[in-house]
N, C-alpha and C positions, 0 to 999 in steps of 0.2 A: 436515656429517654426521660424526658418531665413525666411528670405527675398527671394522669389521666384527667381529659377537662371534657365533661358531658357539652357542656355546652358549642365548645368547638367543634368539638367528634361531628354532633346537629349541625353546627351551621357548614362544614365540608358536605356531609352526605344527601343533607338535604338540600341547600343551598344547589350541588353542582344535579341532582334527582331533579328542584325545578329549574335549571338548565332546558336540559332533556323537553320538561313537560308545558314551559316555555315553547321552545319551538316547533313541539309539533301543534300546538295550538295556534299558533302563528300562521303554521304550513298548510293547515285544514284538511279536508280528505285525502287520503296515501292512499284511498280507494278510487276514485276518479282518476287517477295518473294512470291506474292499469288499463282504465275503459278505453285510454287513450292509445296508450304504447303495452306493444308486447314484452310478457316478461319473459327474461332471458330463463336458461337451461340452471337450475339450481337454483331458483329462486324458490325462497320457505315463503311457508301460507304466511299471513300477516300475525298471527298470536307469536311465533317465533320472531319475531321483531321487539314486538313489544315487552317480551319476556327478556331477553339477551338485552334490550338498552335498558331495562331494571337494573337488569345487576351489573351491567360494566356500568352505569352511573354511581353504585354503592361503591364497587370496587374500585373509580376513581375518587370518588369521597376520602374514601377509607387512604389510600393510601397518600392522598394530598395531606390528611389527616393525619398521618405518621409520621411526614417528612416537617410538616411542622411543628411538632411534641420530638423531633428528632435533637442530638445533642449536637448537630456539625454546627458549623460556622453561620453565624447569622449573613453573612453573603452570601452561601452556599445556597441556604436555607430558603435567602429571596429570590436567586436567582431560579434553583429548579420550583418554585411555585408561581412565578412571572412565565415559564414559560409551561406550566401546567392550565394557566388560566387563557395564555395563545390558543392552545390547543382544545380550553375550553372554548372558545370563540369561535371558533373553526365550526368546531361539531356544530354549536348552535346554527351557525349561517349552513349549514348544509344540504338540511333536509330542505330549508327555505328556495335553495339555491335549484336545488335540484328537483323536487315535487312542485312547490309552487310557482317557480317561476320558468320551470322545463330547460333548464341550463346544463343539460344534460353534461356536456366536453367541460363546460369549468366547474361542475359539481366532481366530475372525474378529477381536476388540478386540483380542487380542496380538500378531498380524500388523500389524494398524492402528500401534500402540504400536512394536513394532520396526519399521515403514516411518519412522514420524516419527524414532525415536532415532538410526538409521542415515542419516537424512537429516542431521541434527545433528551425525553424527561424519563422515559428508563434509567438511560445512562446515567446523569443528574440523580434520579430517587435512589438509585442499588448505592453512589456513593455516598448514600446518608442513610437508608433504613433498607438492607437487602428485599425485607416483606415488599416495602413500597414500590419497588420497582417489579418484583414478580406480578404482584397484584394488577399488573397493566401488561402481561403478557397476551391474556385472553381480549382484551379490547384493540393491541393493538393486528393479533392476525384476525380478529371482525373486522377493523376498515380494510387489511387487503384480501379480503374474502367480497367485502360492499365494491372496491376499489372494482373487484371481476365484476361487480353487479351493472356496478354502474356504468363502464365501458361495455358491457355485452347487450346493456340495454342502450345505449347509444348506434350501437355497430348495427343489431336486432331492427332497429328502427329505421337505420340510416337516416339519423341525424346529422 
């Protein structure tokens, strides 16, 4: 493992945190979509949202953060952070996809999409810093816990 670097640690956690606070200011009220469409069976009040994507934002930080201070293979190394940054891309367009623009069925295929890429960049982090990859276990059964959301708010609605 290199030699700890504050400054990168910042720009991983915070960097992919305004990800995150990018989008939902893009998205606008997550409060107006409910006036709209009923929420399905398990849905949390909305402070459980915004607490849980805190920290799987840190805890994708953190370990996109590891895998780069990691000592594999500088191919290794590009390739599982190219496809941690997909997956950063994904999430951003989601909530977009899905609250503001009511795309409910391919908000549902994006979640599908980021479950598989996030599966991939496990695989990828655990072969270069085992932390890296545990550290995206909790984010990645939240999108197939969102994945039930967002399907049973489709189905709920009959969209």
């Amino acid at each position: 493992m290199k030699q700890f670097s504050l400054s990168k640690f910042l720009l991983f956690v915070v960097g992919t945190e305004l990800v995150g606070v990018l989008s939902a200011l893009l998205t606008g009220s997550f409060s107006d979509f409910f006036k709209i469409y009923t929420a399905p069976p398990l849905q949390p009040p909305a402070p459980v949202f915004i607490v849980a994507w805190i920290i799987l934002y840190a805890l994708m930080g953190i370990s996109a953060y590891l895998v780069c201070q990691s000592d594999g293979e500088k191919s290794e190394i590009k390739t599982a952070l190219t496809v941690y940054f997909i997956q950063l891309a994904l999430n951003f367009s989601w909530s977009i996809i899905f609250f503001k623009l009511q795309m409910l069925w391919t908000g549902a295929l994006i979640i599908a999409l980021m479950i598989a890429a996030v599966g991939f960049m496990i695989y990828l982090f655990l072969k270069l810093r085992k932390t890296a990859g545990f550290l995206n276990i909790p984010y990645i059964l939240w999108l197939c816990f969102a994945l039930y959301l967002d399907i049973a708010t489709a189905l709920i609605n009959h969209v």
